[in-house]
C-alpha positions as CSV (number, residue, x, y, z in Angstrom):
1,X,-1.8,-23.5,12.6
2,X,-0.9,-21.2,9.6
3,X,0.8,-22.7,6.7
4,X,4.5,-21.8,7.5
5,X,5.6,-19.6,4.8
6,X,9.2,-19.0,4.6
7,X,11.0,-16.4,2.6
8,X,15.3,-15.6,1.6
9,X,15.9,-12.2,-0.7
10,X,19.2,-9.6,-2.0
11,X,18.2,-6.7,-2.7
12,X,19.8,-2.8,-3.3
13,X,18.8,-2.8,0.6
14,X,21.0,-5.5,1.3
15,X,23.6,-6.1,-1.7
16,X,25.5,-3.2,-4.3
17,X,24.7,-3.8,-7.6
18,X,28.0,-5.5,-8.6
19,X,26.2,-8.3,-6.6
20,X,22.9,-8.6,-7.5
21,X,23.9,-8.9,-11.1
22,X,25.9,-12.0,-10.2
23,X,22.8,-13.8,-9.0
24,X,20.0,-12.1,-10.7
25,X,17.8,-14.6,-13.1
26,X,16.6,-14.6,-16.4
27,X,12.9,-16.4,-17.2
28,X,14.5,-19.4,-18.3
29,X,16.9,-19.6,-15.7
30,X,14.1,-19.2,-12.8
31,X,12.4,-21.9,-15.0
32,X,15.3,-24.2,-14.4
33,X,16.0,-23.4,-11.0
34,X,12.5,-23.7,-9.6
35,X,12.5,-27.6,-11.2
36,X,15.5,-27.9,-9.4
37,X,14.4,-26.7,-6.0
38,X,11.3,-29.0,-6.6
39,X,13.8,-31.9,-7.0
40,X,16.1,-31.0,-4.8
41,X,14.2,-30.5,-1.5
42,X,10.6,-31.2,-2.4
43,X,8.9,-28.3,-2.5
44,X,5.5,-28.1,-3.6
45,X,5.0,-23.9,-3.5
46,X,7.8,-21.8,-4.9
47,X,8.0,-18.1,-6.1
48,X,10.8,-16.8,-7.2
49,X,11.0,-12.8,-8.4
50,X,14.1,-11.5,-10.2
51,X,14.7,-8.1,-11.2
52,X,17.7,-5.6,-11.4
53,X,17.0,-4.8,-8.1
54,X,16.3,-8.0,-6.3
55,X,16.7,-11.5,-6.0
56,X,14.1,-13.5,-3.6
57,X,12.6,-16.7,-3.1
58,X,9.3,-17.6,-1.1
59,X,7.9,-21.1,-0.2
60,X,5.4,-23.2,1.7
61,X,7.4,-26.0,3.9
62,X,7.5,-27.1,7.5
63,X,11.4,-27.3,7.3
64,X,13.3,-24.4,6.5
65,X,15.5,-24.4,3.3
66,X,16.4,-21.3,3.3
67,X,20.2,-22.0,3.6
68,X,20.1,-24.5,1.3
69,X,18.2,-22.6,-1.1
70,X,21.0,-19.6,-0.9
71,X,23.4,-21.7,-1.5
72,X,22.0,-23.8,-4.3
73,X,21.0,-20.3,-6.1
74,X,25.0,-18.7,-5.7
75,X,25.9,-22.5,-7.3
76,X,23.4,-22.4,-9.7
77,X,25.1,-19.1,-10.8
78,X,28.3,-20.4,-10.9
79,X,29.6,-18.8,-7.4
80,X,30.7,-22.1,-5.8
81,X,32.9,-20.1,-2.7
82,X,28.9,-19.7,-1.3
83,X,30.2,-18.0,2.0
84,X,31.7,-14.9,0.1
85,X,28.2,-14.5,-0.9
86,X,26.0,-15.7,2.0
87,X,26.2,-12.4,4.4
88,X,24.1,-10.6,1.3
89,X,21.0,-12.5,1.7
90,X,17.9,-12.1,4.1
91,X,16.2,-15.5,5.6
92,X,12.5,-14.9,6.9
93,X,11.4,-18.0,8.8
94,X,8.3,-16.4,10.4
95,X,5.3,-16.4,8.2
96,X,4.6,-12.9,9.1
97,X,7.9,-11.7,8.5
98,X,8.2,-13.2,4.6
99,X,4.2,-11.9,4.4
100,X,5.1,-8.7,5.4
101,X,7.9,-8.5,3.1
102,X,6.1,-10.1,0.3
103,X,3.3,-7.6,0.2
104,X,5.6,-4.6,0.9
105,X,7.4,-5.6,-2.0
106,X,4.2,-6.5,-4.5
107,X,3.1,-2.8,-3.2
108,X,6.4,-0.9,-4.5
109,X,7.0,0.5,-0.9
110,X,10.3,-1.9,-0.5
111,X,11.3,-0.4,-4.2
112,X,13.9,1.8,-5.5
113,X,11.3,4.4,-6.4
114,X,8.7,4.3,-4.1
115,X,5.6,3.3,-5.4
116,X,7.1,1.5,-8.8
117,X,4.8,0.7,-11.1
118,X,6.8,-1.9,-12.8
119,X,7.1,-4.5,-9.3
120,X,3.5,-5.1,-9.5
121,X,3.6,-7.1,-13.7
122,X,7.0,-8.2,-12.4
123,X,5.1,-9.9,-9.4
124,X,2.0,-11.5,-12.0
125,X,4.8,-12.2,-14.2
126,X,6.8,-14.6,-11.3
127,X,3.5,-15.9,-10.1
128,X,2.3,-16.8,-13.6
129,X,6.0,-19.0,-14.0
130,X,5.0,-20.9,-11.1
131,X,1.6,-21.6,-12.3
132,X,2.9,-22.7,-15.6
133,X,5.2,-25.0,-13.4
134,X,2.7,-26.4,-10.6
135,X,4.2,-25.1,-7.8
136,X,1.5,-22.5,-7.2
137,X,-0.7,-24.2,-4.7
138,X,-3.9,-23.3,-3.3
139,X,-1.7,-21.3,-0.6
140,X,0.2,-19.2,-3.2
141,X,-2.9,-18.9,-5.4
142,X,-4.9,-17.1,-2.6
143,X,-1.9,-14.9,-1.5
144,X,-1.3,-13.8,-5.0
145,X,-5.1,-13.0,-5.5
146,X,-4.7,-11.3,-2.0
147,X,-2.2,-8.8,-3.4
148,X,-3.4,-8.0,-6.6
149,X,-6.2,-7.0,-5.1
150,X,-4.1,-5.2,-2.5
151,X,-2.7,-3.2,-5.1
152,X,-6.3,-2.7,-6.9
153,X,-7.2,-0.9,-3.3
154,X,-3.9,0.9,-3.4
155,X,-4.7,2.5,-7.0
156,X,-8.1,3.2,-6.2
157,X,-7.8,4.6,-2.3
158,X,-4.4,6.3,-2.1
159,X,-2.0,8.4,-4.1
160,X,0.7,6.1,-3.8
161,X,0.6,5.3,-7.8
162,X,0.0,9.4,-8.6
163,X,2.4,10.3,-10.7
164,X,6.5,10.0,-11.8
165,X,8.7,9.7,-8.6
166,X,11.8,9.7,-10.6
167,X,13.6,12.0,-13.1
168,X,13.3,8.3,-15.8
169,X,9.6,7.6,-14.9
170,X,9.0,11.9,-15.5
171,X,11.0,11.6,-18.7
172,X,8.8,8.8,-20.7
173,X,5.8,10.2,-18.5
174,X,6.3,14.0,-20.2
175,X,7.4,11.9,-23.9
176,X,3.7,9.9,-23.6
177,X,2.0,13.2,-23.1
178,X,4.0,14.6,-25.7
179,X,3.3,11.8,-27.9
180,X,-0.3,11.9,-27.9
181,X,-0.5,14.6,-30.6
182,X,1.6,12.9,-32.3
183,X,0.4,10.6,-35.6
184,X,3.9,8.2,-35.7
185,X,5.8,9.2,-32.8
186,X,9.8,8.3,-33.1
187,X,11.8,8.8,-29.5
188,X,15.7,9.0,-30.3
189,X,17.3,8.0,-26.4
190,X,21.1,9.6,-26.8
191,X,23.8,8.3,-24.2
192,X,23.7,5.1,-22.0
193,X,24.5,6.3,-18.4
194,X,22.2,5.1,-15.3
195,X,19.7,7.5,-16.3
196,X,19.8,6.5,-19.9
197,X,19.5,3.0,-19.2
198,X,16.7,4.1,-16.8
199,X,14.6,5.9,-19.1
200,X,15.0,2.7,-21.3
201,X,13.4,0.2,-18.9
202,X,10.9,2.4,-18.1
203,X,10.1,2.5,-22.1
204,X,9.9,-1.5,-22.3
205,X,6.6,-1.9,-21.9
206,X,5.2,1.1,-23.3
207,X,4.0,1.1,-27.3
208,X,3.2,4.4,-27.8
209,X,6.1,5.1,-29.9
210,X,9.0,3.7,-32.0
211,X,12.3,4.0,-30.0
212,X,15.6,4.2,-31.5
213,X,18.9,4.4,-28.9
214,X,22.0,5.6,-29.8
215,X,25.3,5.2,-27.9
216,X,29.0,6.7,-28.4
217,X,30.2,2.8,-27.9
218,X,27.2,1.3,-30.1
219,X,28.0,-2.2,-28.7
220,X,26.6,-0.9,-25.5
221,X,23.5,0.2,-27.1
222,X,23.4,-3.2,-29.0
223,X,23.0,-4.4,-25.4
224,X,20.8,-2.8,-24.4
225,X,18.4,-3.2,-27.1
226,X,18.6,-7.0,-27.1
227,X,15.3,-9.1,-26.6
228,X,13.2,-5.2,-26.8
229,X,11.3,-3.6,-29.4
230,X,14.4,-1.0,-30.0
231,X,15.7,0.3,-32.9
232,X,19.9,1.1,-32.8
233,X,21.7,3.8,-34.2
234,X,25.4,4.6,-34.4
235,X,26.0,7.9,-33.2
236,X,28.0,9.5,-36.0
237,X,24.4,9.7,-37.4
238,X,23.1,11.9,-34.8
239,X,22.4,14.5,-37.2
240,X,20.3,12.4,-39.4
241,X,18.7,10.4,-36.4
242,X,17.4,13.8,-34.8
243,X,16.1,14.7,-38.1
244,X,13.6,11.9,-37.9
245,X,12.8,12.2,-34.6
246,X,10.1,13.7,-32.7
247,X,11.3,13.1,-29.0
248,X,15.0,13.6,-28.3
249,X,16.0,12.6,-24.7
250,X,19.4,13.1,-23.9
251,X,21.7,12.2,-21.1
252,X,25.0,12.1,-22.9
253,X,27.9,13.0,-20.7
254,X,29.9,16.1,-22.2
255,X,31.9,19.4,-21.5
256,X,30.0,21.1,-24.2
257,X,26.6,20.7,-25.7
258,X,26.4,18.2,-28.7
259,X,23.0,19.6,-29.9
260,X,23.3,23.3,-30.3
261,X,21.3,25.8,-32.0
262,X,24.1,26.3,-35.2
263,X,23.7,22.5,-35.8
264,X,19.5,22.2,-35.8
265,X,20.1,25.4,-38.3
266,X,21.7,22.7,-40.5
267,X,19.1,20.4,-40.4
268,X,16.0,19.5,-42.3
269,X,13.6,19.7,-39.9
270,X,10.5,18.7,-41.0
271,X,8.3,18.7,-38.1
272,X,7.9,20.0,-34.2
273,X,10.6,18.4,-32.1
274,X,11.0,18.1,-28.4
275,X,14.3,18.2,-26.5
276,X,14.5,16.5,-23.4
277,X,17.9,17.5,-21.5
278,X,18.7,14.8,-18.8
279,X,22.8,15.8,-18.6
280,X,24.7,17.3,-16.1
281,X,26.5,19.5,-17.3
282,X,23.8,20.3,-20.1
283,X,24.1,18.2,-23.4
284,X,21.8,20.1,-25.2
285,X,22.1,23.7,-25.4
286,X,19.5,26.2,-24.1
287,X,19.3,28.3,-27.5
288,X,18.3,25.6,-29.5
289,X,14.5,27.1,-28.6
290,X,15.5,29.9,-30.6
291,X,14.8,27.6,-33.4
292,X,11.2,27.7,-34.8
293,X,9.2,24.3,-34.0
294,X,11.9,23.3,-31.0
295,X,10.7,23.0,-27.6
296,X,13.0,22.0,-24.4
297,X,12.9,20.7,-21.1
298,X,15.7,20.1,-19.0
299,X,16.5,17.6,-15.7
300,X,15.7,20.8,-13.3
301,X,11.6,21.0,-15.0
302,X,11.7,17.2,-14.5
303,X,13.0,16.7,-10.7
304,X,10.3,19.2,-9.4
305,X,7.7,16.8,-11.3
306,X,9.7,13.7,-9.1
307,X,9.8,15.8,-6.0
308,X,6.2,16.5,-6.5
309,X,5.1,13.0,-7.0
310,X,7.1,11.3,-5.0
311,X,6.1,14.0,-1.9
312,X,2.5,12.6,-2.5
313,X,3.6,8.7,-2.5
314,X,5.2,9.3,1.0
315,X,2.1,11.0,2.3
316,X,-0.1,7.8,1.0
317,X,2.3,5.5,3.2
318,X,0.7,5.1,6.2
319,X,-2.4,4.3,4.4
320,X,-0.6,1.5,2.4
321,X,0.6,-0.1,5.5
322,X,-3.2,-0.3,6.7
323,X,-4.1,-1.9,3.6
324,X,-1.4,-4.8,4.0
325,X,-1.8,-5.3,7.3
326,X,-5.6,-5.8,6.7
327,X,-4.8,-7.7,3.7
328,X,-3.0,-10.0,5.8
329,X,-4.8,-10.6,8.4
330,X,-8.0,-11.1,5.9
331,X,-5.5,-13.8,4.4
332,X,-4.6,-15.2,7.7
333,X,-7.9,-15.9,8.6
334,X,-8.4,-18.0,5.6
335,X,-5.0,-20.1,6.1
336,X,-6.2,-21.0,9.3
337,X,-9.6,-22.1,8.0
338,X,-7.8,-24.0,5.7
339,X,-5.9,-26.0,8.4
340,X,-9.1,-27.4,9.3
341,X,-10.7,-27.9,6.0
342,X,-10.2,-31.6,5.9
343,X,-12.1,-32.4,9.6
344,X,-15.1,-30.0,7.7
345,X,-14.6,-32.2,4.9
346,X,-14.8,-35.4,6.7
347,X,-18.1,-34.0,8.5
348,X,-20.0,-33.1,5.9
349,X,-18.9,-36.8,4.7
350,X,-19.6,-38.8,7.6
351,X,-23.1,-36.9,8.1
352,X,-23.9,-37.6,4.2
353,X,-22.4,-41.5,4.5
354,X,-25.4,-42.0,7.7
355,X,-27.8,-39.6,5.2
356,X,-27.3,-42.4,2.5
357,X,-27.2,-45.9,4.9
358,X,-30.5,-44.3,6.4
359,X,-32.5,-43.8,3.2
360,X,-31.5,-47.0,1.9
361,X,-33.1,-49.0,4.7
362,X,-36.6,-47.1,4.2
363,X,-36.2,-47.4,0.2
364,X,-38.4,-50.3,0.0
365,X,-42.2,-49.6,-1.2
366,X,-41.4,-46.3,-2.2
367,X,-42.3,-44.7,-5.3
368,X,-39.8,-42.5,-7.6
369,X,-41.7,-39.4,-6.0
370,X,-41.4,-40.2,-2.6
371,X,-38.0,-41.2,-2.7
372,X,-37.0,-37.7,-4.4
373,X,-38.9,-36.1,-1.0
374,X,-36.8,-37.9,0.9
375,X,-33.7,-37.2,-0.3
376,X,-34.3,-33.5,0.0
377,X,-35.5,-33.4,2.9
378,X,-32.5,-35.9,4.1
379,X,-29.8,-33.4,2.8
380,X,-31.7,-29.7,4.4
381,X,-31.3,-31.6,7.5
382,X,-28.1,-32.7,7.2
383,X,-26.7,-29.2,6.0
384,X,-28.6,-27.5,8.6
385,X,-27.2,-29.9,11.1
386,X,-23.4,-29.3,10.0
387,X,-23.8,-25.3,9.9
388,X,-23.6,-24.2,13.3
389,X,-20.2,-27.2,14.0
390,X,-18.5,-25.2,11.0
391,X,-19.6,-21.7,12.1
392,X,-18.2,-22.5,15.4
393,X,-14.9,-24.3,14.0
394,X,-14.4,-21.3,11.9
395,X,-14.5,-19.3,15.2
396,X,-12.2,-21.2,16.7
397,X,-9.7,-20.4,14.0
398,X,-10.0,-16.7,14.5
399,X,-9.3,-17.1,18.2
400,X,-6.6,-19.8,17.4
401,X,-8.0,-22.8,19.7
402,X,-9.7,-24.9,16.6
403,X,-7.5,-27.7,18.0
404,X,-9.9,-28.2,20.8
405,X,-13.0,-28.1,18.3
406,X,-11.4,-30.6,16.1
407,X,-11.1,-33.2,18.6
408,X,-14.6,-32.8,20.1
409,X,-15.9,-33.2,16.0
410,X,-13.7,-36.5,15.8
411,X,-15.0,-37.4,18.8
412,X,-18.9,-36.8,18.5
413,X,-18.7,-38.1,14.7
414,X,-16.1,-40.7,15.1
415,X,-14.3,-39.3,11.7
416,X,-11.4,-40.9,12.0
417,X,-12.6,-43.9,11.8
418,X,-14.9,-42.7,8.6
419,X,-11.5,-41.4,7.1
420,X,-10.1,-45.3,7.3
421,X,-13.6,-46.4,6.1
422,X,-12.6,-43.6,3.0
423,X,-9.3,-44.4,2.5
């Protein structure tokens, strides 16, 4: 019998955003949380991944907490009327079902953006908390292994990770090209919007440049900034912060451009600068290429970029879902042999425990050499003996009828009563 593996999740599938943010977890709070769950309803296998697009819990039990865990998660958060909130939520009580879901997820094809490169550090990053808190198993450690190495064969066999699927991931894809020929590169990100803040978290993890954000309500950018590697501006130095700039991504909402070719005119510019134009209508205006050492893009360049990419991630789909579903089935087949790892375990005992009484009888007379004969010649026979039982039990997994085996083995070899002897 497979290890029942249960699963509950929000996501921008199931929840608007307003939502999600109410119940999304920081590190420290899925810290706390997991301890809690371990406390609360004893679970021994836990995973819980967080991000600004989803919410979801998987664990190892018998009994389903699912409920309980929903409901325990909206209190955590401080949402004690839990049925306002329940409806949101996803329960997956069939271990294919949360396996499915899991790997689609770890894969980026249950993202956003299709294909997101981010899900798969926020995945380790989940699984490493779990480690760190002992409730990663030997069932959670060989699925997690399972799909990183998944995703390895995704990289390496399909174009589902080709690419920027969206305007953001183009934007700091074209900036990192840009930024190669570039000794210090500074990137100045003007206006907050969605897209703004998008282009941000896409620039978290990157160090290929310093970043400095600038916002018409700096409190905003203040925000936004907090716990990264960013720099904040207010924007009544936008003259002086483009100045020092290389990049210059903007996605400020206006009527008329705030960067127009009169004002670069005005500035000391002291190197080649490249405008990125992310507004609608346009923020920065087109003439500014007029100037000498000024290059621009604008959203329209970009999207055909996304349209391109993300045209080649759909493509690789179907060749994604063959990868999980072998995946799974590869990881199947080793739950099930680990249903019946403890009666191969008691074999190999019970055969070693006669090995040992044997030898001991005949040990009289013998010399150091001839004992050392024996004793190999002892254990080939025994593990020749106990190879074909285990080929065949692990058969009888696949097929899903190692019940029958196991009782013939306890049977032939009397292991429960060697496990008593054990115990």
């Amino acid at each position: 019998m497979i290890t029942p593996f249960k699963s509950v999740s929000i996501s921008h599938r199931s929840a608007p955003l307003t939502i999600r943010e109410m119940v999304a977890l920081s590190e420290e709070e899925s810290r706390a949380f997991t301890l809690k769950c371990k406390d609360l309803f004893g679970l021994q296998e836990l995973l819980i991944v967080s991000t600004c697009n989803r919410t979801e819990l998987y664990y190892t039990s018998q009994e389903s907490f699912s409920n309980d865990l929903i409901k325990a998660l909206l209190i955590e958060k401080g949402l004690t009327n839990t049925s306002d909130y329940v409806h949101y939520f996803i329960q997956m009580d069939e271990t294919n079902d949360s396996l499915k879901h899991l790997f689609e997820v770890a894969t980026g094809l249950q993202s956003k953006v299709v294909g997101d490169l981010q899900i798969p550090n926020q995945i380790k990053k989940a699984y490493q908390l779990a480690a760190d808190l002992n409730m990663a198993g030997p069932y959670l450690h060989r699925l997690m292994h399972t799909i990183f190495y998944s995703n390895k064969r995704v990289a390496q066999e399909t174009s589902f990770r080709d690419g920027a699927a969206s305007v953001s991931y183009a934007t700091v894809a074209l900036a990192e090209e840009l930024a190669q020929a570039i000794a210090t590169p500074k990137i100045l990100i003007l206006g907050l919007g969605e897209i703004g803040i998008d282009v941000c978290k896409n620039l978290e993890d990157k160090d290929f440049a310093e970043v400095t954000v600038m916002n018409r309500t700096i409190e905003k950018a203040e925000r936004v900034a907090q716990g990264k590697n960013f720099r904040v501006a207010p924007f009544e130095d936008i003259c002086k912060e483009v100045e020092a700039a290389d990049i210059i991504i903007s996605s400020v909402r206006t009527d008329a451009p705030i960067i127009t070719q009169e004002k670069l005119k005005g500035m000391q510019l002291l190197s080649f600068k490249y405008f990125i134009d992310l507004s609608v209508p346009r923020s920065i205006e087109e003439a500014v290429e007029k100037v000498s050492g000024i290059l621009l893009y604008n959203i329209d360049s970009l999207k055909e970029r996304a349209d391109e990419a993300l045209a080649a991630r759909m493509a690789s789909i179907p060749d994604v879902r063959v990868i999980i579903e072998e995946s799974i089935e590869s990881f199947n087949d080793w739950s099930k042999e680990m249903e019946v790892s403890p009666t191969i375990h008691k074999l190999k005992g019970a055969l070693e425990q006669i090995r040992k009484e044997e030898i001991n009888r005949h040990l009289k007379g013998l010399s150091a050499e001839e004992v050392e004969k024996l004793e190999k010649i002892t254990a080939s026979l025994v593990q020749k003996i106990i190879k074909q039982p285990i080929i065949h039990l692990k058969a009888a997994c696949k097929r899903g009828d190692s019940e029958t085996m196991v009782d013939v083995l306890n049977d032939l070899f009397n292991l429960e009563q060697f496990e008593e002897h054990e115990s």
